[in-house]
C-alpha positions as a Markdown table, in Angstrom:
| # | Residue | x | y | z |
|---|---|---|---|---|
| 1 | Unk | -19.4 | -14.0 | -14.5 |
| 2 | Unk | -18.4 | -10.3 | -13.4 |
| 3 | Unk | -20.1 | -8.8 | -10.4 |
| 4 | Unk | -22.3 | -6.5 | -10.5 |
| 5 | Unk | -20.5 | -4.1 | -7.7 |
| 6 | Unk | -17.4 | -4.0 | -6.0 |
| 7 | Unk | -17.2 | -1.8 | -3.0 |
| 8 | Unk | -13.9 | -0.1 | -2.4 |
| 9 | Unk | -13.5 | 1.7 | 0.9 |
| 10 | Unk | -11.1 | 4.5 | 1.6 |
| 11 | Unk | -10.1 | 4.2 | 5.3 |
| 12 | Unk | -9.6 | 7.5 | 7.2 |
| 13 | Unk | -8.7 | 9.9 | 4.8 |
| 14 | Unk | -8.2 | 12.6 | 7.2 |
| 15 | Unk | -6.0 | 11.5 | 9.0 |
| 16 | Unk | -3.8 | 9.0 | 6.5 |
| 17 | Unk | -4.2 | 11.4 | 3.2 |
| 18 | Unk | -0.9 | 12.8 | 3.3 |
| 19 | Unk | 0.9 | 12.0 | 0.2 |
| 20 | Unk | -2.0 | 11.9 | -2.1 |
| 21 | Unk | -2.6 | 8.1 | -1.9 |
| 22 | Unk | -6.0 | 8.5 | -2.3 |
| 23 | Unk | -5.6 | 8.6 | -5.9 |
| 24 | Unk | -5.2 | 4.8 | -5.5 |
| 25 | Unk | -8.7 | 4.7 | -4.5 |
| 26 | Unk | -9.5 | 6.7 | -7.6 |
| 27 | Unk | -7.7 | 4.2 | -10.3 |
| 28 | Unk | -9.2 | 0.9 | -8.8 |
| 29 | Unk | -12.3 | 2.7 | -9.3 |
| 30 | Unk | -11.7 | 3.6 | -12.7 |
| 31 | Unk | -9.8 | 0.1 | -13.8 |
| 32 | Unk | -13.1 | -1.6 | -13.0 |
| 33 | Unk | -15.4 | 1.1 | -14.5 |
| 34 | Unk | -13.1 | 0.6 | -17.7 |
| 35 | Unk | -14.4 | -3.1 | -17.7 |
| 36 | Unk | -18.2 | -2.1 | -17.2 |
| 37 | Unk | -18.1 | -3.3 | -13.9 |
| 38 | Unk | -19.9 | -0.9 | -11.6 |
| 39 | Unk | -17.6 | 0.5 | -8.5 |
| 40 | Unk | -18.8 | 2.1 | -5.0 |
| 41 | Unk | -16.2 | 3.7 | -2.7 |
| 42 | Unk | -17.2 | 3.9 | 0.3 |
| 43 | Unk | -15.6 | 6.7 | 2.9 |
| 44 | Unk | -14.4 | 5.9 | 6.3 |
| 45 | Unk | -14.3 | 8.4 | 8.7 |
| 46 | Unk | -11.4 | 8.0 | 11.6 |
| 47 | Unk | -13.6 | 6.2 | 14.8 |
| 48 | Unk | -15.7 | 4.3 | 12.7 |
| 49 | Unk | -14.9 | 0.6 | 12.3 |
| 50 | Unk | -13.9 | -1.2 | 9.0 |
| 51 | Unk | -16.7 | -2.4 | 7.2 |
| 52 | Unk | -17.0 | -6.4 | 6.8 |
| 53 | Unk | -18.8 | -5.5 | 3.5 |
| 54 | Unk | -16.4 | -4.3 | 1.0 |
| 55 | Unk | -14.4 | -6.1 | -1.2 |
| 56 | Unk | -11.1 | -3.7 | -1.4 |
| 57 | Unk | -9.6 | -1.7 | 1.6 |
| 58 | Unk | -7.5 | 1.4 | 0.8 |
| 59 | Unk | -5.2 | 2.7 | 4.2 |
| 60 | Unk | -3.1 | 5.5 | 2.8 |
| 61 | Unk | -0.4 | 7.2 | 4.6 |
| 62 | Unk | 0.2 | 10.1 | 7.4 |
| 63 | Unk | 2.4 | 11.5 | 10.3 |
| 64 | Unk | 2.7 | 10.3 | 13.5 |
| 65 | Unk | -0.1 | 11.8 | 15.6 |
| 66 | Unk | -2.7 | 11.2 | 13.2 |
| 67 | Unk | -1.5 | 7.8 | 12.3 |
| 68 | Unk | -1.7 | 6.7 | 16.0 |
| 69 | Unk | -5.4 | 8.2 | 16.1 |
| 70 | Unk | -6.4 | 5.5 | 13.4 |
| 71 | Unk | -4.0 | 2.3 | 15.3 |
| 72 | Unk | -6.8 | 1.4 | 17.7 |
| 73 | Unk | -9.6 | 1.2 | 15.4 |
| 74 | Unk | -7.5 | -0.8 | 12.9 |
| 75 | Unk | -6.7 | -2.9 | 15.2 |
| 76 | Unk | -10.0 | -3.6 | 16.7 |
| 77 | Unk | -12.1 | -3.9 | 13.7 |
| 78 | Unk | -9.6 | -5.0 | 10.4 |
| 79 | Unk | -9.3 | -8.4 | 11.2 |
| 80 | Unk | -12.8 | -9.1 | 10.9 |
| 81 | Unk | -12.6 | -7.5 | 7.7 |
| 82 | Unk | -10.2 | -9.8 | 5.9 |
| 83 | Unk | -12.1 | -12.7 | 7.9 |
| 84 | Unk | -14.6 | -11.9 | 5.6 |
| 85 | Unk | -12.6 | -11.7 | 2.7 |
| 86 | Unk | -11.6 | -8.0 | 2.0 |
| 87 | Unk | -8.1 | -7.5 | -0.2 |
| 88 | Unk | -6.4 | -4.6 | 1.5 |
| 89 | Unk | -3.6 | -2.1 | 0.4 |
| 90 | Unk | -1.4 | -0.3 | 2.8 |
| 91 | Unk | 0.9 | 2.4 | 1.8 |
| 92 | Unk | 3.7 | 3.6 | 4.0 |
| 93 | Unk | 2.1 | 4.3 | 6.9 |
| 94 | Unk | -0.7 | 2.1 | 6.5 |
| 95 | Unk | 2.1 | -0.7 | 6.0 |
| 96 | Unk | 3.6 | 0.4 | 9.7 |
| 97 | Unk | 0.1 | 0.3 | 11.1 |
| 98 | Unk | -1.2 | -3.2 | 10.1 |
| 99 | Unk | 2.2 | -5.0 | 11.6 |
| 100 | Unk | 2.8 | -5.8 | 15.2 |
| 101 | Unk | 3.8 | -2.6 | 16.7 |
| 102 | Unk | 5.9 | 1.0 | 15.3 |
| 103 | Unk | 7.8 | 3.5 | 17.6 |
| 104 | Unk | 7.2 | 7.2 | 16.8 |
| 105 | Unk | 9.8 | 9.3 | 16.2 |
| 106 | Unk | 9.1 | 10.5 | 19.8 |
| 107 | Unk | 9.4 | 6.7 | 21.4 |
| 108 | Unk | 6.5 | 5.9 | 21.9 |
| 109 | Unk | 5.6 | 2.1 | 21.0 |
| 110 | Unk | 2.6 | 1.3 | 19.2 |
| 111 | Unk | 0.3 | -2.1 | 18.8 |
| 112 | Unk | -0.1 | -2.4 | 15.1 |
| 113 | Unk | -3.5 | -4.7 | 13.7 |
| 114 | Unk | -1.3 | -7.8 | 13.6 |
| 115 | Unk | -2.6 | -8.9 | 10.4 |
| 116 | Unk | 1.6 | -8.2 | 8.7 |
| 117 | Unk | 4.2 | -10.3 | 10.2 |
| 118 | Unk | 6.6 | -7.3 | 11.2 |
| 119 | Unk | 7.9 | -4.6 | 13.6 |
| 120 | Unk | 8.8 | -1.2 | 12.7 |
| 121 | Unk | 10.5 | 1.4 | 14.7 |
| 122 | Unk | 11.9 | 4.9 | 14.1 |
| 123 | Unk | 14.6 | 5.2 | 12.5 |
| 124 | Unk | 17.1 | 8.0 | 12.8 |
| 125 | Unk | 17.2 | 9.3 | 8.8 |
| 126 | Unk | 14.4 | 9.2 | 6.4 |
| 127 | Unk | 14.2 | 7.4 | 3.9 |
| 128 | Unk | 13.4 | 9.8 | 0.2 |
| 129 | Unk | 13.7 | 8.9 | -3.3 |
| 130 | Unk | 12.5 | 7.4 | -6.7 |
| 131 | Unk | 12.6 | 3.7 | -5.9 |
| 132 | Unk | 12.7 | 0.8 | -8.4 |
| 133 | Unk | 12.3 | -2.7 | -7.4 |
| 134 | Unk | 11.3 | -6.1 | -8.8 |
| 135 | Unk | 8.4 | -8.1 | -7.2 |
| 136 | Unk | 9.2 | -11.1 | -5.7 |
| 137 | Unk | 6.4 | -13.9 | -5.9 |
| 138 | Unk | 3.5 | -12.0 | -8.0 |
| 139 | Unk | 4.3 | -12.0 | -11.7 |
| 140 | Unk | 4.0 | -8.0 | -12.4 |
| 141 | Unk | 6.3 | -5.9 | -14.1 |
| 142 | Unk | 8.6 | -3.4 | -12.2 |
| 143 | Unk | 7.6 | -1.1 | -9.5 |
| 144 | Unk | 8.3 | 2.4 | -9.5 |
| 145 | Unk | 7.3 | 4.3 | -6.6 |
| 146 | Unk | 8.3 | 7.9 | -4.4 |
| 147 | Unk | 9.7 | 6.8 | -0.7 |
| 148 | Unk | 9.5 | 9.3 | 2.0 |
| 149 | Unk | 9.2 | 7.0 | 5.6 |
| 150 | Unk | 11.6 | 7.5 | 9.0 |
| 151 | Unk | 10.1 | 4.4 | 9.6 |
| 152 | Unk | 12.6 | 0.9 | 9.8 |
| 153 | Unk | 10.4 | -2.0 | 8.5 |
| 154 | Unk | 11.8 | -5.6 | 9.2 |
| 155 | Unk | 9.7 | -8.8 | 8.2 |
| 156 | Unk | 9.0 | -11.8 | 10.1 |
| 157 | Unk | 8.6 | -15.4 | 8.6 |
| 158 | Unk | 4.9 | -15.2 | 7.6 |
| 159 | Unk | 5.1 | -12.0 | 5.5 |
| 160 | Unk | 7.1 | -11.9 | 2.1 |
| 161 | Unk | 8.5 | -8.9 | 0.3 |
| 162 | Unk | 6.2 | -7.4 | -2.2 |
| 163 | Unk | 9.7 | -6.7 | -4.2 |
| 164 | Unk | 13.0 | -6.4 | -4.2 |
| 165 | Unk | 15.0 | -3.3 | -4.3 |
| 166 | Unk | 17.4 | -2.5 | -7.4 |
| 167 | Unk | 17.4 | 1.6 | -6.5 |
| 168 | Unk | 16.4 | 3.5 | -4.1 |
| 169 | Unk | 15.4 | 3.3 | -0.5 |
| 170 | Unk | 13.8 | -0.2 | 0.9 |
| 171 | Unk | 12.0 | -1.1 | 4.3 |
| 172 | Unk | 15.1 | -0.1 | 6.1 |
| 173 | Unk | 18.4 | 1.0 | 5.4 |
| 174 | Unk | 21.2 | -1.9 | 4.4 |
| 175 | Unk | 18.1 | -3.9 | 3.0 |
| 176 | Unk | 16.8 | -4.9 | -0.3 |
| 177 | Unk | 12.7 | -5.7 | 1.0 |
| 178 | Unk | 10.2 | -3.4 | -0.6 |
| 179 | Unk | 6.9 | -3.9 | 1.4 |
| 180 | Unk | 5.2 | -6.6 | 2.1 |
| 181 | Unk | 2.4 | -9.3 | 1.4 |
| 182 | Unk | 0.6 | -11.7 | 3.3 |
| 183 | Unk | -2.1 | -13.1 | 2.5 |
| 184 | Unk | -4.6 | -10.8 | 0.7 |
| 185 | Unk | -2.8 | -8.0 | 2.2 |
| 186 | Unk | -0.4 | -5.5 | 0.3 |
| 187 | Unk | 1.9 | -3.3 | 2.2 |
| 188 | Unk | 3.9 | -0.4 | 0.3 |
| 189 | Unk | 6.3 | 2.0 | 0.9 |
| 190 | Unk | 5.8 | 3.3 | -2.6 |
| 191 | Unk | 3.9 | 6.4 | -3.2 |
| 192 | Unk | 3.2 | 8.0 | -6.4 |
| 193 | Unk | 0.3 | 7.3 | -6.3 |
| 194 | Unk | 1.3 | 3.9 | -6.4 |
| 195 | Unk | -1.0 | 2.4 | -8.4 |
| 196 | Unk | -1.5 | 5.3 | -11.5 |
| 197 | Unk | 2.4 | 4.5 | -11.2 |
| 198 | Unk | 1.7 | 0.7 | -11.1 |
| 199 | Unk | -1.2 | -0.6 | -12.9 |
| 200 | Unk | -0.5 | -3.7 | -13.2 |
| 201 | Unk | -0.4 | -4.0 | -9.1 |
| 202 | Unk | -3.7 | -2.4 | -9.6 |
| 203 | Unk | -5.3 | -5.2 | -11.3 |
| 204 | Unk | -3.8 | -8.1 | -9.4 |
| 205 | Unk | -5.7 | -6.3 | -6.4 |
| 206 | Unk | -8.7 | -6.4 | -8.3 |
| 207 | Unk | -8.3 | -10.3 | -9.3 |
| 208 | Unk | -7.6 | -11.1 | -5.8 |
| 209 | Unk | -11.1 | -9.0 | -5.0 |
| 210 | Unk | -13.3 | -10.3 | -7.9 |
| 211 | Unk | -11.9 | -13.7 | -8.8 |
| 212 | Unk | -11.4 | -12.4 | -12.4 |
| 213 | Unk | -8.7 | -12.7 | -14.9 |
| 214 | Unk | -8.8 | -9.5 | -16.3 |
| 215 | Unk | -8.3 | -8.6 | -19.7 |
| 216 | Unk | -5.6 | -5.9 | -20.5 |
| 217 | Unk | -6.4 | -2.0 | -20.4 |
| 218 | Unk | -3.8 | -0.8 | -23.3 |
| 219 | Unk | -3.1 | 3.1 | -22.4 |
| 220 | Unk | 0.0 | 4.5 | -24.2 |
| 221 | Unk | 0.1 | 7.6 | -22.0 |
| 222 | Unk | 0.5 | 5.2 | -18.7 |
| 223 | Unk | 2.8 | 3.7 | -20.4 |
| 224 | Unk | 4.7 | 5.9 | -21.2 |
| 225 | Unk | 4.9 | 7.9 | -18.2 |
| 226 | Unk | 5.8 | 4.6 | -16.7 |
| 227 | Unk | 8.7 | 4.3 | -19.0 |
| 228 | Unk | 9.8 | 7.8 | -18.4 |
| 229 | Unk | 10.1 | 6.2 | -14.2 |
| 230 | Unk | 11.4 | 3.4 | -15.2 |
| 231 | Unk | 14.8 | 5.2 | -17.0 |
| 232 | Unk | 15.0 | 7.3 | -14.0 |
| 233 | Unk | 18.2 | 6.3 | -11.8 |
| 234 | Unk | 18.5 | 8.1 | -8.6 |
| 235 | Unk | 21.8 | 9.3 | -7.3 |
| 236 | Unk | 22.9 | 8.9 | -3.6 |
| 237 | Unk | 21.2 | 11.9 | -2.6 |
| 238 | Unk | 17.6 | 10.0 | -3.0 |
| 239 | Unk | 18.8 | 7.3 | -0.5 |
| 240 | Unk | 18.8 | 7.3 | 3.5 |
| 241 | Unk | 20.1 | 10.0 | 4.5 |
């Protein structure tokens, strides 16, 4: 049976809405309107907490100040979140903020949410370019995605690789790890917006959050925008630099 409602919120857009990545917000909306299932985004403002009530969280990315204005509240109220059951997808910064701790690019260490099994710190390049990578345990196609992080991600035991790298810049430099997953959590580094570049991830999110096997949304436009990424091959100007 479909749900009547599935309540997507968009967590802090002010302060992690720099890269557009609220446009993911705006295609798991759409994906499940597509299916006559009826969607509600709900807007967090930064110093509320995460609501235990909805069934998707969206963190997006941003710089350093304002990401460290949103690390406290994260911390305090997320876990209660997926406690209740909420899927979650982190991009870029997001990602940083949901693992143990990240250093700014000024040195100052961070406590993360804990709910990702990893450490960032700053690294010393950024990391920009098209990226193509290969997803590891979920059965999707390949990922394209835009990169732009000075963060250095490294995973712990408990979190897997959303994907592997095969061009591009990964989690850190000399690496292959694309993000990460853990649980019902999905961590990025992929922009785009990742999921109008991804759809496919798009809908795994939404199985995890309805229970659903969804049926196929055919769009030949996506698809072939996605094939135009997909034949793109960055040169070594795209890497870490």
């Amino acid at each position: 049976m479909k749900p009547s409602r599935v309540r997507i919120a968009h967590l802090y857009p002010e302060a992690l809405g720099t890269y557009g990545d609220g446009g993911n917000v705006d295609v798991l909306a759409a994906r499940l309107r597509w299916r006559d299932v009826a969607a509600e985004v709900v807007t967090v403002h930064v110093g509320s907490p995460v609501p235990t009530t909805c069934d998707l969280i969206v963190i997006g990315g941003g710089e350093d100040e304002p990401q460290s204005v949103a690390a406290a509240e994260l911390a305090a109220s997320l876990p209660a979140a997926l406690d209740a059951g909420a899927v979650v997808l982190a991009v870029c910064a997001g990602l940083q903020l949901l693992g143990h701790t990240y250093s700014t690019t000024s040195g100052q260490t961070v406590a993360g949410a804990g709910v990702l099994d990893l450490t960032t710190v700053a690294g010393r390049r950024r990391a920009i370019g098209e990226v193509l990578a290969d997803p590891v345990d979920l059965e999707l196609p390949r990922l394209t995605g835009f990169a732009n992080h000075a963060g250095e991600t490294r995973l712990g035991p408990a979190a897997h690789p959303l994907a592997t790298v095969v061009s591009g810049p990964a989690n850190h430099p000399g690496g292959k790890d694309e993000g990460a997953v853990q649980g019902k959590v999905v961590g990025t580094y992929l922009h785009g917006p990742v999921l109008a570049r991804n759809p496919g991830l798009a809908d795994h999110l939404l199985q995890l959050a309805t229970g659903l096997d969804l049926e196929d949304l055919p769009d030949e436009e996506v698809e072939h925008l996605r094939q135009e990424r997909l034949g793109h091959r960055p040169g070594p100007r795209l890497r870490w630099r």
